[in-house]
N, C-alpha and C positions, 0 to 999 in steps of 0.2 A: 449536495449531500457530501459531507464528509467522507473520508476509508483511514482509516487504521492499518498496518500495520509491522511487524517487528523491523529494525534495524540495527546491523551488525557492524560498530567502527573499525577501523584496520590498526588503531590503536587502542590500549588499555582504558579505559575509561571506568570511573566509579559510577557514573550515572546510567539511569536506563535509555533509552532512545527506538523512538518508532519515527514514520515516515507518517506525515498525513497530506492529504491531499484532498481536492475536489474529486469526486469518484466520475469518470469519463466512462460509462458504458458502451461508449463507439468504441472506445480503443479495447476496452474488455472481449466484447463480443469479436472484433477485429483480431484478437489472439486469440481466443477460440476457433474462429474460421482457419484461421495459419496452424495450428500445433493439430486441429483436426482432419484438414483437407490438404493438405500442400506440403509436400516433400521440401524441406529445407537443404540446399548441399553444404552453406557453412553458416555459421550462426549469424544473425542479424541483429541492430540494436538503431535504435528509435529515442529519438530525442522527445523529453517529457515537461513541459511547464509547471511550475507552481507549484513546486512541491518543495515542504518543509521536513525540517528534521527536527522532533523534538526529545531535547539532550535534558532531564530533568530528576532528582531523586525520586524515590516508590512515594512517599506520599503525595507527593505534588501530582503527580502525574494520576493518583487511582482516582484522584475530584476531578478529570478529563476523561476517562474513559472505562470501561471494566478490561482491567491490566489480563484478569483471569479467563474473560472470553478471547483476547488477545493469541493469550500462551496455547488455548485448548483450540482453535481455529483458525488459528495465524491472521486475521482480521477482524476488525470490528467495523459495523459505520453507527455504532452508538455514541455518538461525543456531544457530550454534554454542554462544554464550553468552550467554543475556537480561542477566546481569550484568556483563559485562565494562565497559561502554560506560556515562558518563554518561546519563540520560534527562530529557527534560522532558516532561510531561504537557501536551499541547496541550487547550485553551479552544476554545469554538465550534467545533469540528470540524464537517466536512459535508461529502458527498458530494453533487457539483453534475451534473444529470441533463439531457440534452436527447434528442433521436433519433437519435444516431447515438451520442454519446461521453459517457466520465463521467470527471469528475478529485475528488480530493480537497485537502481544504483546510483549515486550521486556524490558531491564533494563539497565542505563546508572549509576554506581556508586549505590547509593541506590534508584532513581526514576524508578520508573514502568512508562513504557506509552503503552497505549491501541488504539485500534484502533475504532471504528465504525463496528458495527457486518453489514456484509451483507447479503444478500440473495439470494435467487436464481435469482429473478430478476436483482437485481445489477449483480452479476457475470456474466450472461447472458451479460449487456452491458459492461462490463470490456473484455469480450474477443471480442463482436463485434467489440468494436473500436480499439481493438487489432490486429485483423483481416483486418479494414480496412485500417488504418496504415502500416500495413507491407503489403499489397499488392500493398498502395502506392511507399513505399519504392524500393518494386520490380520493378514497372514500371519505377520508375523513375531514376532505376541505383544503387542506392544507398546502 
């Protein structure tokens, strides 16, 4: 299952750009155990595979995904089509960890793009609709 979402470059860019990825629910749930149970003393970060950067204008990109569930939820795993949308394969990818929040982070040639830190609450609804999704899934065959 796909995930969505926002990406912030360390340079001016006219385009928009999110992060998608395969959704790893081990590693989700596995930062929820960490930001909820376990006193961090300095922050931590975690190397991430297989994640892309997609760097594309507003229309291109709204035939991939709902841009506006994006903006209002800071995630989607609504995507339409893996293929429609250029990709770049991001380098050093990581997932940066302290106690309360986790963002993610990666680098395409010399751009850095960041992600939006979230929190417990966000994660919380990242796995709910993770959860309700794939139960859908179940029921319905697929």
């Amino acid at each position: 299952m796909k995930f969505v979402i926002e990406a912030y470059p360390n340079v001016d860019m006219s385009n928009m750009s999110y992060f998608l990825f395969d959704f790893d629910s081990d590693l989700f749930e596995a930062l929820q155990e960490t930001i909820s149970d376990i006193k961090i003393e300095t922050a931590l970060s975690f190397s991430v595979n297989n994640m892309f950067i997609i760097n594309a204008p507003y229309h291109t990109i709204r035939r991939q995904f709902k841009i506006k569930e994006v903006e209002e939820f800071k995630f989607t795993f609504d995507v339409k089509d893996f293929e429609i949308t250029s990709k770049h394969y991001l380098s050093d990818t990581k997932v940066f960890l302290d106690n309360e929040t986790f963002y993610f982070a990666g680098k395409v040639n010399d751009i850095t793009f960041t992600s939006l830190s979230f929190n417990l609450n966000n994660l919380k609804s990242i796995l709910k609709n993770y959860q309700k999704i794939n139960k859908e899934l179940v029921l319905s065959g697929s």
